[in-house]
C-alpha positions as CSV (number, residue, x, y, z in Angstrom):
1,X,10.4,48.2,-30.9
2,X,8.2,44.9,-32.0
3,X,9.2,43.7,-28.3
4,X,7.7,46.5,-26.4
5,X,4.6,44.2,-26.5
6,X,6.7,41.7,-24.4
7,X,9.0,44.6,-21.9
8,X,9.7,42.7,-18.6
9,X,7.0,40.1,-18.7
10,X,7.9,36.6,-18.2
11,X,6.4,33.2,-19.5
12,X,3.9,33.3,-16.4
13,X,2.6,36.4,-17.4
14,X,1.0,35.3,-20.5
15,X,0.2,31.5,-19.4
16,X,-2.0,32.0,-16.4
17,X,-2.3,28.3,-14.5
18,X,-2.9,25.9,-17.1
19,X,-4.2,22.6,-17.7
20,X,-1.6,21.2,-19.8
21,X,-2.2,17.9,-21.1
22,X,0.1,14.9,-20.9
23,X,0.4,11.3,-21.0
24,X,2.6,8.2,-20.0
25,X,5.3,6.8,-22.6
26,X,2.8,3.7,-22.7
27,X,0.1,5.6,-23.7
28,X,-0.7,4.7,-27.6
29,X,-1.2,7.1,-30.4
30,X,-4.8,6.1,-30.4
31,X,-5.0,7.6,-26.8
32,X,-2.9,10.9,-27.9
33,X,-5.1,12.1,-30.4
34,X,-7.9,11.7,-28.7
35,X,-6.5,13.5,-26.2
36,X,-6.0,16.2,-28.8
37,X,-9.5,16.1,-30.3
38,X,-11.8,16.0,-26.8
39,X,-9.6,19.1,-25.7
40,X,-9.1,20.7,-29.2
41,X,-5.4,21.0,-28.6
42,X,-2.1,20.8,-30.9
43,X,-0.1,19.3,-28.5
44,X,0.3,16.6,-25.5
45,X,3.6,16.4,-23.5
46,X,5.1,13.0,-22.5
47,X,6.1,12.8,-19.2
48,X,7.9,10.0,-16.9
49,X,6.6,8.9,-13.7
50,X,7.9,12.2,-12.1
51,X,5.8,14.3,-14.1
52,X,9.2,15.5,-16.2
53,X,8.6,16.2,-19.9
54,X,10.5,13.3,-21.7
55,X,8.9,14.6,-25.2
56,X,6.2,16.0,-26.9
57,X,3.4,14.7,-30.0
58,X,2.2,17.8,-32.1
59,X,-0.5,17.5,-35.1
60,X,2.1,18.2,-36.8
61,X,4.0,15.1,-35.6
62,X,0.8,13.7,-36.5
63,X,0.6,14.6,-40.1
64,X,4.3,13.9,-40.9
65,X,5.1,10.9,-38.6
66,X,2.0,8.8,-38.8
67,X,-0.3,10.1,-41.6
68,X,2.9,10.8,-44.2
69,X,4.2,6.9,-43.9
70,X,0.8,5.2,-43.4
71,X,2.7,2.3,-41.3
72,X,2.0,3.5,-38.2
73,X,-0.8,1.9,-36.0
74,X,-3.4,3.8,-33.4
75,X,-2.4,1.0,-31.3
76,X,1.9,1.8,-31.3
77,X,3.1,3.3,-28.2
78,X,3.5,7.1,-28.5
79,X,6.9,6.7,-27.1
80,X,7.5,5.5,-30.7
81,X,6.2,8.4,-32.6
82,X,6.8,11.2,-30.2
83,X,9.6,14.1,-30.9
84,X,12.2,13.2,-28.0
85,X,13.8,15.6,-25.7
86,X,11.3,18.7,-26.2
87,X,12.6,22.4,-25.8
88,X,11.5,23.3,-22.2
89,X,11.8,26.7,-20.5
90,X,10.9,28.1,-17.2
91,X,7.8,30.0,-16.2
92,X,9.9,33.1,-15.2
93,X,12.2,33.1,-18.5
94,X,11.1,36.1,-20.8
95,X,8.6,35.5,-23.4
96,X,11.4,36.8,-26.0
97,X,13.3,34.2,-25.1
98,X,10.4,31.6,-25.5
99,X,9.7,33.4,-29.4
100,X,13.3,33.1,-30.4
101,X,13.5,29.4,-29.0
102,X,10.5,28.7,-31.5
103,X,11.9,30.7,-34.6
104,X,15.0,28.9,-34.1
105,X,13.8,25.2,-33.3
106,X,11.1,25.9,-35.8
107,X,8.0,24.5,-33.2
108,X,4.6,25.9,-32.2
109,X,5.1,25.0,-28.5
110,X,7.7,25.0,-26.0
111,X,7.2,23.0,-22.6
112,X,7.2,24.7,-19.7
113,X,8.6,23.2,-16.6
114,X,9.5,24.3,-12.9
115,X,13.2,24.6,-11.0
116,X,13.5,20.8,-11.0
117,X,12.2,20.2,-14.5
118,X,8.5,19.0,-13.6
119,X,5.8,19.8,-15.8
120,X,3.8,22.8,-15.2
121,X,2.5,24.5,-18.6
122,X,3.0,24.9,-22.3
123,X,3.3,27.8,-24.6
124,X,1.9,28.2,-27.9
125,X,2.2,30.5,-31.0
126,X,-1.4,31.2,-30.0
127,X,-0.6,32.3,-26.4
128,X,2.1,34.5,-27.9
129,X,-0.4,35.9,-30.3
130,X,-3.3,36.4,-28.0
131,X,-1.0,38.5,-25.9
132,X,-0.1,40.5,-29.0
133,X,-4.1,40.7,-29.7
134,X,-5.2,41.7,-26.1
135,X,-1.7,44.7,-26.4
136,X,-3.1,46.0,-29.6
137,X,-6.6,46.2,-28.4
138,X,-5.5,48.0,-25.2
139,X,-3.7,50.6,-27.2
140,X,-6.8,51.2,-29.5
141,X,-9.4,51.5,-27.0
């Protein structure tokens, strides 16, 4: 019943073209989160020179990997710091399939990439939520 919200509608559905931010395995952390704070975002994919998503740095990665130890630099390589190998799905896999990927892997986002595994999105908890929100408010109006 709880996924009635979600009946037959895909990733894409709910993730209309997005800019989704990313950066170079050279980039430093210093450059990251910036990256998060100019676009108030809580996560930035690391991609190779093909544009496919070789990992991913969160806030939370931020709070636990940098802030936690204190011996991190803004100056170390992100490549260093990032979560390796992120979860990535497809933009026409079903968004249930995206929520269980997240309650399992215990992660906010989930990297969305096309047939040959390029970058073209991300989803986020708050995507997920905003479709529950606009669902809700279509059903109360």
């Amino acid at each position: 019943m709880a996924f009635d919200i979600f009946e037959g509608k895909t990733i894409s559905d709910i993730i209309i073209l997005q800019s989704v931010r990313s950066c170079s395995p050279t980039a430093t952390v210093g450059d990251v989160v910036t990256i998060l704070q100019t676009y108030k975002i809580g996560a930035v994919v690391i991609v190779d020179e093909k544009k496919v998503p070789i990992g991913i740095f969160t806030e939370r990665d931020l709070l636990t990997k940098i802030y936690a130890k204190s011996t991190a630099s803004s100056d170390d390589l992100i490549s260093k710091h990032m979560t390796k190998g992120p979860k990535c799905l497809k933009s026409d896999d079903r968004i249930e399939k995206a929520i269980v990927s997240m309650r399992i892997g215990g992660f906010r986002h989930i990297v969305i990439t096309d047939s040959v595994g390029v970058l073209t999105g991300m989803l986020s908890v708050k995507d997920i939520l905003n479709c529950i929100v606009d669902f809700i408010s279509e059903k109360t109006a």
